[in-house]
TIVO-2410 file (N, C-alpha, C; in nm, 3 decimals):
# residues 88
REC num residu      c1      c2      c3 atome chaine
REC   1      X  -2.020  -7.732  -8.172     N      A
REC   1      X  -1.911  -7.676  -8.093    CA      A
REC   1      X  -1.959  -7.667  -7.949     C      A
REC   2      X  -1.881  -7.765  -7.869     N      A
REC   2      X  -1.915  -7.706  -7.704    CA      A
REC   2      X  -1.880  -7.562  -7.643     C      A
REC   3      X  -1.776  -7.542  -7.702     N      A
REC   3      X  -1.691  -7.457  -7.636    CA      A
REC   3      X  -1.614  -7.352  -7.724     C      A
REC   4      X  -1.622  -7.210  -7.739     N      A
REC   4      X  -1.554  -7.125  -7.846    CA      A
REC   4      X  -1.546  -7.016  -7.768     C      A
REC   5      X  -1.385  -7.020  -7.709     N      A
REC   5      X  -1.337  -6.928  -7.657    CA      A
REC   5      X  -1.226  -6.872  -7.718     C      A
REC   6      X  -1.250  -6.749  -7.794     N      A
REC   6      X  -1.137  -6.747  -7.897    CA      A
REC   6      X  -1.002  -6.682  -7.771     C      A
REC   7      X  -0.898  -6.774  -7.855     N      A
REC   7      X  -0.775  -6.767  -7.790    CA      A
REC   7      X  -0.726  -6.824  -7.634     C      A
REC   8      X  -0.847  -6.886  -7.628     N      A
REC   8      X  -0.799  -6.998  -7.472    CA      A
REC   8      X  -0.896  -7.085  -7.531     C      A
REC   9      X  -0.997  -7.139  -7.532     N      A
REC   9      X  -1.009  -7.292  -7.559    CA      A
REC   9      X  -1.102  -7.322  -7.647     C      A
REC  10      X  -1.134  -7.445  -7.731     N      A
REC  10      X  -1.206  -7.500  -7.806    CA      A
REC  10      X  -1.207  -7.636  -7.819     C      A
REC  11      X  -1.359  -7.654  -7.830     N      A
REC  11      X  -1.410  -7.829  -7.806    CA      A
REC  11      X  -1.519  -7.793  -7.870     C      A
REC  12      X  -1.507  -7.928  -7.859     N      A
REC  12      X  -1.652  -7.987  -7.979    CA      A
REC  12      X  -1.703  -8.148  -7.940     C      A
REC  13      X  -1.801  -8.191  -7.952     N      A
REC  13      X  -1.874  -8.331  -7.949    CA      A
REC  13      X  -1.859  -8.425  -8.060     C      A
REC  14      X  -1.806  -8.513  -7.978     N      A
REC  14      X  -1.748  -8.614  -8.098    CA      A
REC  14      X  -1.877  -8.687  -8.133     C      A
REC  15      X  -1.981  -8.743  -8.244     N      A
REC  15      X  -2.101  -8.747  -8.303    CA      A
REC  15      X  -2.185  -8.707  -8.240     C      A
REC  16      X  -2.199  -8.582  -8.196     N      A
REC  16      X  -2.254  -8.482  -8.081    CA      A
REC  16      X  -2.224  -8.536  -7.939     C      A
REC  17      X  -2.271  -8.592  -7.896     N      A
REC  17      X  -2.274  -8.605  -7.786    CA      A
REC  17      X  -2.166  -8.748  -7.741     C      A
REC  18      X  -2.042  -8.838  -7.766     N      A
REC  18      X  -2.010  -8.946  -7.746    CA      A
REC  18      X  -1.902  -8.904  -7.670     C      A
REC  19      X  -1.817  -8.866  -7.714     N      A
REC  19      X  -1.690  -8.747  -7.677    CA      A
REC  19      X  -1.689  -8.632  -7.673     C      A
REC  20      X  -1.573  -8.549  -7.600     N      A
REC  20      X  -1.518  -8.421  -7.620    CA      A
REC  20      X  -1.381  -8.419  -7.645     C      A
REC  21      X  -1.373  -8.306  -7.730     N      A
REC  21      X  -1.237  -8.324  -7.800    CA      A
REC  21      X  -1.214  -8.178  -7.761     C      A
REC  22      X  -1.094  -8.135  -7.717     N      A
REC  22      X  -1.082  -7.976  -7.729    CA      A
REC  22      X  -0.924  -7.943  -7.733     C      A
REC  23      X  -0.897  -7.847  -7.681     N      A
REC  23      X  -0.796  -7.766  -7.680    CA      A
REC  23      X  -0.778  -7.612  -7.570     C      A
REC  24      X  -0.735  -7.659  -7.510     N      A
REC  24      X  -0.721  -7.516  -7.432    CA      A
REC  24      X  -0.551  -7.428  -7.470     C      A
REC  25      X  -0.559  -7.317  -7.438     N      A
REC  25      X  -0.435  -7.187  -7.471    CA      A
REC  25      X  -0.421  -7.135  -7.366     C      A
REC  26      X  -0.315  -7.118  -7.341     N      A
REC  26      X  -0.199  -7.030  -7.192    CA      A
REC  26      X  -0.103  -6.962  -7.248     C      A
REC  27      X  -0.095  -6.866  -7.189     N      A
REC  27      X   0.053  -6.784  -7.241    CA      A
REC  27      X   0.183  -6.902  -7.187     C      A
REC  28      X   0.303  -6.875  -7.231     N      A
REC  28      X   0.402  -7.021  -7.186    CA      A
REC  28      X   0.513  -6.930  -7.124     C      A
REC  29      X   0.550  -6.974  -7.036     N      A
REC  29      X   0.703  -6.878  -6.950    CA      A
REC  29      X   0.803  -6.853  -7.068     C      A
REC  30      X   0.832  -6.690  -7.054     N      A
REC  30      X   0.948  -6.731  -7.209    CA      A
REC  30      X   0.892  -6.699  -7.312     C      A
REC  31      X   0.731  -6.648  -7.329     N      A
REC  31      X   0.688  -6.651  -7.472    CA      A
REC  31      X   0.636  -6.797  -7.542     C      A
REC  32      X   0.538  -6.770  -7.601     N      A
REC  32      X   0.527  -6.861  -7.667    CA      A
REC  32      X   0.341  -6.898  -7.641     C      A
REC  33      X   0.253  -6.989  -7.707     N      A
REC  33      X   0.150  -7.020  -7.632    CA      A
REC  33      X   0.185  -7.188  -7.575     C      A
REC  34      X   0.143  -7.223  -7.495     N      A
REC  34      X   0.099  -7.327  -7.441    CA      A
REC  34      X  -0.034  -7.397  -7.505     C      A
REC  35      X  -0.016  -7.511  -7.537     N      A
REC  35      X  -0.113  -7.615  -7.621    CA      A
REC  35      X  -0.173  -7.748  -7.539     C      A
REC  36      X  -0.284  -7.769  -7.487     N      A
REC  36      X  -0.334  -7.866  -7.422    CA      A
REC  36      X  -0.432  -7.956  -7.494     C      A
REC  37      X  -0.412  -8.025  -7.508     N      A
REC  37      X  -0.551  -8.115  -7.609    CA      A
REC  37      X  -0.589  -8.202  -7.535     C      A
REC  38      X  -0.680  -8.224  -7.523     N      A
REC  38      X  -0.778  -8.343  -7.428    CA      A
REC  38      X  -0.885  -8.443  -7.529     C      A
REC  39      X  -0.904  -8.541  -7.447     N      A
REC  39      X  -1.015  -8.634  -7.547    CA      A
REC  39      X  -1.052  -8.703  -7.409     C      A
REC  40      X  -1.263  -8.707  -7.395     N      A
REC  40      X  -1.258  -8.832  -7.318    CA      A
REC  40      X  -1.386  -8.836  -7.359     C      A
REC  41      X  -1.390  -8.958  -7.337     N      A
REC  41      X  -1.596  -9.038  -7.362    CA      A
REC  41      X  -1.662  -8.979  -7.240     C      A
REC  42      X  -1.779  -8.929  -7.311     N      A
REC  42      X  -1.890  -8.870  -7.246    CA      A
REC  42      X  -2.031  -8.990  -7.198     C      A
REC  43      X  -2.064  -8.964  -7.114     N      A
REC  43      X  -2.158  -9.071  -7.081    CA      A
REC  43      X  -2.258  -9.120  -7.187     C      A
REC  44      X  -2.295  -9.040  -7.322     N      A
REC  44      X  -2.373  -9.098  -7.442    CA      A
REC  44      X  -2.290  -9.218  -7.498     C      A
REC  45      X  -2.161  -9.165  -7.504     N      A
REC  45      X  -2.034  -9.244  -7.566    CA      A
REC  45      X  -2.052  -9.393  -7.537     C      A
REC  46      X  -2.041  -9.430  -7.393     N      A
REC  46      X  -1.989  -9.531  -7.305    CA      A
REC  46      X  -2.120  -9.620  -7.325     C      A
REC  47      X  -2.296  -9.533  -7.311     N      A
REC  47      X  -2.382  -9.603  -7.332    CA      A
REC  47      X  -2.416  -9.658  -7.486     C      A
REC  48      X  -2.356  -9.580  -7.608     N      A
REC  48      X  -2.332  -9.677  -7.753    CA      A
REC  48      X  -2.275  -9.817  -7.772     C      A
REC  49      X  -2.136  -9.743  -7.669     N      A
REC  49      X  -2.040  -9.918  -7.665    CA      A
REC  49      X  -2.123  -9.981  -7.616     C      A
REC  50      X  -2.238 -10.018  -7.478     N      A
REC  50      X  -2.226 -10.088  -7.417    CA      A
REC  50      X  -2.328 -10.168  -7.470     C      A
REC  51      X  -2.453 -10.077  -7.526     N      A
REC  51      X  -2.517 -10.148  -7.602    CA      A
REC  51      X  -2.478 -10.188  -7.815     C      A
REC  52      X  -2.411 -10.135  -7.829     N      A
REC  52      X  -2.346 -10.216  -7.956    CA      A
REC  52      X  -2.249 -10.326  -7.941     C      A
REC  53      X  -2.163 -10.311  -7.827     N      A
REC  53      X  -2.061 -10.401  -7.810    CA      A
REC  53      X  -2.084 -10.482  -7.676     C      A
REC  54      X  -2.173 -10.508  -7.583     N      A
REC  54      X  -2.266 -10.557  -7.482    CA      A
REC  54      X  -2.100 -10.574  -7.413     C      A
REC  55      X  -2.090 -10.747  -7.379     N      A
REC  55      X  -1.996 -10.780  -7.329    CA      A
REC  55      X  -1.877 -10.705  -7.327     C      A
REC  56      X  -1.820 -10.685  -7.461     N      A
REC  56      X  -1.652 -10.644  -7.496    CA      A
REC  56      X  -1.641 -10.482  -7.491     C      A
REC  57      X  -1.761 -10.402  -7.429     N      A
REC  57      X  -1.769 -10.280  -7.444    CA      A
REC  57      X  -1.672 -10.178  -7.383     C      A
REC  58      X  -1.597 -10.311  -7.258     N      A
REC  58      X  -1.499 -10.203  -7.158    CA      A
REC  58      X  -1.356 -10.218  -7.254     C      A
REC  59      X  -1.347 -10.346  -7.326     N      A
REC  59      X  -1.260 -10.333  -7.369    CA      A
REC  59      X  -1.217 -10.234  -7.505     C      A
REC  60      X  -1.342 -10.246  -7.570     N      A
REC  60      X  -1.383 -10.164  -7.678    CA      A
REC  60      X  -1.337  -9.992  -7.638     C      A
REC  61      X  -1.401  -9.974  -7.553     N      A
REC  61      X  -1.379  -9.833  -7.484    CA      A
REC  61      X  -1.215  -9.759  -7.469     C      A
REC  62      X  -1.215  -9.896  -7.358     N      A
REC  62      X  -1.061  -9.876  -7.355    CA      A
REC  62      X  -0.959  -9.864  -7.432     C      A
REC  63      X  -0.979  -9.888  -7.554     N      A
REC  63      X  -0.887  -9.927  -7.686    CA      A
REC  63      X  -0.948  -9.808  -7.744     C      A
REC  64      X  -1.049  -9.743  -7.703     N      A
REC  64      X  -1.098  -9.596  -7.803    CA      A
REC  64      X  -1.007  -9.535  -7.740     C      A
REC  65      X  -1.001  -9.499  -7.586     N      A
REC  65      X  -0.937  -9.416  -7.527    CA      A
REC  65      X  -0.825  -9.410  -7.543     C      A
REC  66      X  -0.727  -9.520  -7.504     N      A
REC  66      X  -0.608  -9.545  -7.546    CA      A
REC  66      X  -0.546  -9.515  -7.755     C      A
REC  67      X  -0.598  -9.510  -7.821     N      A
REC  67      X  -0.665  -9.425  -7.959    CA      A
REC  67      X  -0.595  -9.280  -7.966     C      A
REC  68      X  -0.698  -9.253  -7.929     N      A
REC  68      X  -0.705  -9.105  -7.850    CA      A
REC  68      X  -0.599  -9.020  -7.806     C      A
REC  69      X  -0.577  -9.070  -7.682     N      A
REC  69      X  -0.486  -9.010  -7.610    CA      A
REC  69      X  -0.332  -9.042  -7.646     C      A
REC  70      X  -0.353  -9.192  -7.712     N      A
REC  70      X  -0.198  -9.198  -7.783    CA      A
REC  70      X  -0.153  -9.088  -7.903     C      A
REC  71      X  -0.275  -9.045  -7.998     N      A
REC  71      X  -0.296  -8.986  -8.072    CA      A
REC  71      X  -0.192  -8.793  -8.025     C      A
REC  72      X  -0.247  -8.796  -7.913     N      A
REC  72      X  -0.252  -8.631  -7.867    CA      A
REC  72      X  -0.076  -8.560  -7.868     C      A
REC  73      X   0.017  -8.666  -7.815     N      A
REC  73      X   0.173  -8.622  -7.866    CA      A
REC  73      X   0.185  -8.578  -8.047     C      A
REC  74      X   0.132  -8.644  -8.097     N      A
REC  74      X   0.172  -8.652  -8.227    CA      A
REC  74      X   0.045  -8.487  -8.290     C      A
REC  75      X  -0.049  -8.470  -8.263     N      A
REC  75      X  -0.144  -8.392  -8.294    CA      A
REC  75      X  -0.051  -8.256  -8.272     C      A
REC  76      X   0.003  -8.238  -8.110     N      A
REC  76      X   0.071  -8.091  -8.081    CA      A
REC  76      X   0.164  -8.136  -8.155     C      A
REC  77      X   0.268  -8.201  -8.181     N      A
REC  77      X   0.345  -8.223  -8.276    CA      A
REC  77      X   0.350  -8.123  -8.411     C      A
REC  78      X   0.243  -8.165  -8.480     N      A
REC  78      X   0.221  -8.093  -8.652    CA      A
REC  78      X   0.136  -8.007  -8.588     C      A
REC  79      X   0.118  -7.964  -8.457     N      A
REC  79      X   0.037  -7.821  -8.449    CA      A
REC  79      X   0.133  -7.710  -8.451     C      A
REC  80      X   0.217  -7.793  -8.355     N      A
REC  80      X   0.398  -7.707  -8.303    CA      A
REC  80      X   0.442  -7.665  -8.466     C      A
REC  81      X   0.473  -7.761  -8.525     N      A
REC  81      X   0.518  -7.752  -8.666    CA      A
REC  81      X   0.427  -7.630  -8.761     C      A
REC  82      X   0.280  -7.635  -8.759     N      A
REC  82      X   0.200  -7.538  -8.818    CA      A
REC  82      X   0.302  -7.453  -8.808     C      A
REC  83      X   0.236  -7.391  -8.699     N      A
REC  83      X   0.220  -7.254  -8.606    CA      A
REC  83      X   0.385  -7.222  -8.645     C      A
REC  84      X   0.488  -7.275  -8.630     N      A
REC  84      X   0.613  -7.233  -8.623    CA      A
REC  84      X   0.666  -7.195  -8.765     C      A
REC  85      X   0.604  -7.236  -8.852     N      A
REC  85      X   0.623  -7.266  -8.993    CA      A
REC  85      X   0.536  -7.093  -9.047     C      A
REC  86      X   0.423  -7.067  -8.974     N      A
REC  86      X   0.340  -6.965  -9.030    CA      A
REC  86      X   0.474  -6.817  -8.953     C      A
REC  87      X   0.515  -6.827  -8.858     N      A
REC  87      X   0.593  -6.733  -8.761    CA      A
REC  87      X   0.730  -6.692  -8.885     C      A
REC  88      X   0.786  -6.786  -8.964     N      A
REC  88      X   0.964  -6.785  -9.013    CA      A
REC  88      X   0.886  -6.702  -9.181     C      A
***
């Protein structure tokens, strides 16, 4: 765990050290919490691709990231859904 801030944020190291993955919390105008999720390659990360994947490593990367961050709508998605589901 990088980061354990109960009730504003939490991250962690993606195979320790390659990524960070987290989540930060805000109160939301209106009630409610606010949900932020982040993902990005950490400099261990970028140096795996470059030496496992030499040449194709930016592209490799890029297609992790893009992964990722396409991933993050759909994640608050069934988080929204949890959380709303535990409230009724």
């Amino acid at each position: 765990m990088l980061v354990a801030d109960h009730g504003r944020e939490f991250a962690w190291g993606v195979n320790g050290s390659y990524a960070r993955w987290g989540y930060t919390f805000e109160s939301a105008d209106g009630g409610g919490t606010k949900v932020t999720e982040s993902w990005a390659f950490l400099p261990d990360g970028v140096a795996f691709f470059r030496e496992r994947f030499g040449h194709d490593a930016d592209n490799r990367i890029a297609s992790a990231e893009r992964a990722a961050h396409d991933g993050i709508p759909a994640t608050l998605a069934a988080l929204k859904r949890a959380a709303e589901s535990v409230q009724e």
